[in-house]
N, C-alpha and C positions, 0 to 999 in steps of 0.2 A: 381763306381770307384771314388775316392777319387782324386780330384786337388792335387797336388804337390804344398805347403806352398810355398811365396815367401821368398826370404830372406829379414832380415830388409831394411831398409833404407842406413842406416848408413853405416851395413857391405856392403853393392851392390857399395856405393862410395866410400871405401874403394879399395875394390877388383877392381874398373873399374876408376879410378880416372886417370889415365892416358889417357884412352879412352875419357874421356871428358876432359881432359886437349886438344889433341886431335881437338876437338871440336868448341874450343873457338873463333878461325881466324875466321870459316864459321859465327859463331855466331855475331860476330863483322860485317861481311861487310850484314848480314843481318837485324842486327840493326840498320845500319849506312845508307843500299843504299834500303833497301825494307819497313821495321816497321817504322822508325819515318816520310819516306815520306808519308807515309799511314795517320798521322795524318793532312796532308795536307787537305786531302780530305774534312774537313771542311767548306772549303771555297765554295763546290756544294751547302752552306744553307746560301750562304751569296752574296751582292752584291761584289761580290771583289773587290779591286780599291789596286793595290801594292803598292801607294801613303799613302794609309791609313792601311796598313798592316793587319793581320788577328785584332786584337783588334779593328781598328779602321773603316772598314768596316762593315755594316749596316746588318742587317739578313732578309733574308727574304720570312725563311721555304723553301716550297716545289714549291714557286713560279719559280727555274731555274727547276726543274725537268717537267716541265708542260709547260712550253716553249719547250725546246728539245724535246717533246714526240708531242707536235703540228708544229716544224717544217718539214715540207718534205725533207729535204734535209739530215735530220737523217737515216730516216725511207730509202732514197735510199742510204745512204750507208751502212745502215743497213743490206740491201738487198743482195745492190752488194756482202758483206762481206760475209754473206750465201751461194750464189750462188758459190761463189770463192772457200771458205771452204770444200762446198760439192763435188764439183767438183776435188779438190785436196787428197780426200779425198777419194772419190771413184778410183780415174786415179795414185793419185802417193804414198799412203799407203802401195799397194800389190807392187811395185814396189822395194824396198830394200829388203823383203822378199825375192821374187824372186830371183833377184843380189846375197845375199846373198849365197841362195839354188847352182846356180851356180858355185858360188865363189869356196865353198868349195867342190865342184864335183872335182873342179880341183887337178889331182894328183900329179904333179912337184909342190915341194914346191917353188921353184924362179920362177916360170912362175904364183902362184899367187900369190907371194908376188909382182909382177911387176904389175899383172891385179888390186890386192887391190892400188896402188901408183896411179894409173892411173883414177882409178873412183873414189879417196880418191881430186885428187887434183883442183876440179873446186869446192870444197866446201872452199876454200881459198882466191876465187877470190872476191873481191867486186861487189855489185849489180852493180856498176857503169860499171865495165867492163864488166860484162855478160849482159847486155842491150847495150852497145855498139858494142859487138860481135856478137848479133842477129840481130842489125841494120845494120854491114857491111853486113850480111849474107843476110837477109829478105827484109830489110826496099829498099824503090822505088830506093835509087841509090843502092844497096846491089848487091852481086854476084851473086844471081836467076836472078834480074832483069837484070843484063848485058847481061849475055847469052840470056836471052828469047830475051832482045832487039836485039842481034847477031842475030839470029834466025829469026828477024820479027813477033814476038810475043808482047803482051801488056807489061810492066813490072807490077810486084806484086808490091803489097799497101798493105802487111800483117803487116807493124809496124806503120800502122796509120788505121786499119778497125776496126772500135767498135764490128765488126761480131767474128773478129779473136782474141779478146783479150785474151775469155776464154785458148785458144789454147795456146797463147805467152807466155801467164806468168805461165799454167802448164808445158810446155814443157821449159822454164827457170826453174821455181825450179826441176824437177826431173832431168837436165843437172846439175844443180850445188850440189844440194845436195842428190841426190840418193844415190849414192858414199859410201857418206858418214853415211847416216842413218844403212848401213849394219852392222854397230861395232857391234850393240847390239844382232841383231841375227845372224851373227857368234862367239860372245863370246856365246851364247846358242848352236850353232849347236855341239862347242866344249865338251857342256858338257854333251851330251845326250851319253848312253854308247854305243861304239862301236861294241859289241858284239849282239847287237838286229840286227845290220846288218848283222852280218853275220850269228846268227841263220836263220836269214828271207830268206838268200839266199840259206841256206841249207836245209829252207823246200820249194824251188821253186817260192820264191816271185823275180817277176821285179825288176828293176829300179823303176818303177814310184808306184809299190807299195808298196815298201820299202818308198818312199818320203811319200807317201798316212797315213800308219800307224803307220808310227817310226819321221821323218822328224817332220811331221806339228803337230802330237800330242806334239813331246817336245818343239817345238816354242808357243805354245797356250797359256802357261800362260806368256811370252814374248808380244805375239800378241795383248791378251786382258789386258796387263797395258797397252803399249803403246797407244793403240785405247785409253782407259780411257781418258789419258791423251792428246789424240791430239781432244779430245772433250772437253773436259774442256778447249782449246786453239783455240775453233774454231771461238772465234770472233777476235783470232791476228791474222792475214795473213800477217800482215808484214805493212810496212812503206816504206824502198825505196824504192824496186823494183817496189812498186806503184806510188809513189811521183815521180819517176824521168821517167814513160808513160803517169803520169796524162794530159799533156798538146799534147799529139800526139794521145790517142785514145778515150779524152774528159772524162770531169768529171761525166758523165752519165755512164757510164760502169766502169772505173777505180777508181771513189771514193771510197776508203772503209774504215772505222770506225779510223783506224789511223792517214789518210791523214785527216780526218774530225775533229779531236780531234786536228790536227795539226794549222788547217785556223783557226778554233775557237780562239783558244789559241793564240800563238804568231803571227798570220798576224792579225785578228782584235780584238785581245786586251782581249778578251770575258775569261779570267780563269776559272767565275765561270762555264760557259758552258762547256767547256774543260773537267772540274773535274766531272761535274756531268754526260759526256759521259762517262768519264773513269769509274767512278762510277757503273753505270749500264752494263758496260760490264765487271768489275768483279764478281758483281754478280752474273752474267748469267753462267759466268764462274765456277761459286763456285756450283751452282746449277747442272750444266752441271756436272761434276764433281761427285757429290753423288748421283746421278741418276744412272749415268754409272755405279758408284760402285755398288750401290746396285744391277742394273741388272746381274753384273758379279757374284755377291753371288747365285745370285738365277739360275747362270747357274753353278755354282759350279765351279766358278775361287777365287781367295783369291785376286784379284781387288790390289787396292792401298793400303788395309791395310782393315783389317777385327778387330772386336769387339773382346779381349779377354773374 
């Protein structure tokens, strides 16, 4: 069978010249706030000194990469960063799914337009507040501990135990943003077609195995870009949420690759170190990334983009 000719050039920019007129804004703040900082990165092969600016500062190869990879205190946020990753990864991934599957159970349309408003709006909140909110609740003078102390009980010490971290800060992101991750698989659940349901119920299928064979098969190619994608993302965990417990459940558990990219950088001075963590965790990233893909091909998903 014979490929379908593309059309020229010429005529394709023709015909879609609006669509990339279209175009142009994203194109701009990607050139502006992603592509030309990228040529920053430079400075991972040089001694930096801002005094002497990219020109004027000294080079000095692979010599910062070879620091950063012999200091420890990489390698533990390295860690922690993994450990965080996976764990959010496994605990709050299948969690919007789920919500989602719910959501759209619901048969009154104003009773889920109120439940989507409702799990929509702590993704709004700043880290600063949803860390505050779990300290009144949690932390030693918080409202567990009152009561137990009414009680004659110990109070909890859950927002300063290096034990309970992993716990705090999954159970803050799937509070603030569960909610919210739903958009994407109820604009999918909308468009799987309605009639497979009600065949299924017409030849005797449940509830759950109506979810089983119709649900989670049209969420799959949904399922597996996202996954793609929050793999290729597993070394950002984020910056406040951790920056702002680093100093209550210690830098041994709570440092993770941003907060480390953070001290490097602007508390001691260190840019080129900075750049050349950042350096190596996009890479990892880029890597991560077509791995995924290509695993998703060979399970016969079309991934983030397949080879024409």
């Amino acid at each position: 069978m014979r490929r379908p000719t593309r059309a020229p050039l010429r005529a394709r920019l023709r015909r879609d010249w609006q669509l990339l007129l279209m175009t142009v804004p994203a194109l701009g703040l990607l050139a502006v706030f992603h592509y030309a900082p990228t040529l920053g990165n430079v400075i991972a092969f040089q001694e930096y000194n801002p005094w002497d600016g990219l020109l004027g500062s000294p080079w000095v190869g692979f010599a910062q990469f070879e620091r950063l990879f012999t200091d420890p205190r990489f390698w533990s946020a390295a860690g922690n960063t993994l450990v965080i990753a996976a764990v959010q990864l496994v605990f709050f991934f299948p969690i919007p799914i789920a919500l989602a599957i719910l959501l759209d159970s619901v048969m009154t349309p104003r009773l889920r337009l109120l439940l989507q408003s409702i799990v929509y709006m702590p993704h709004f909140f700043s880290w600063v507040l949803v860390v505050t909110l779990f300290q009144q609740i949690l932390g030693g003078a918080g409202l567990f501990s009152q009561l137990l102390r009414q009680n004659g009980y110990a109070p909890l010490e859950i927002m300063s135990d290096p034990d309970a971290f992993l716990f705090v800060v999954t159970s803050q992101m799937v509070w603030k943003d569960a909610g919210w991750g739903t958009i994407i698989f109820l604009a999918a659940l909308a468009a799987i077609n309605q009639n497979l349901y009600e065949s299924a119920a017409v030849d005797g299928a449940n509830r759950w195995q109506r979810m089983w064979h119709i649900t989670l098969p049209g969420l799959r190619p949904v399922i597996v870009l996202l996954l793609i994608l929050k793999i290729g993302d597993i070394l950002n965990v984020g910056f406040e949420q951790f920056y702002l417990q680093r100093d209550a459940f210690g830098a041994q558990v709570s440092e993770v690759l941003d907060t480390f990219i953070y001290h490097q950088t602007l508390v001691t001075g260190n840019f080129s170190a900075g750049a050349v963590a950042g350096l190596v965790k996009g890479v990892v990233g880029l890597v991560l990334i077509l791995l995924a893909n290509k695993l998703a091909h060979k399970m016969g998903e079309n991934g983030i983009y397949r080879r024409a």
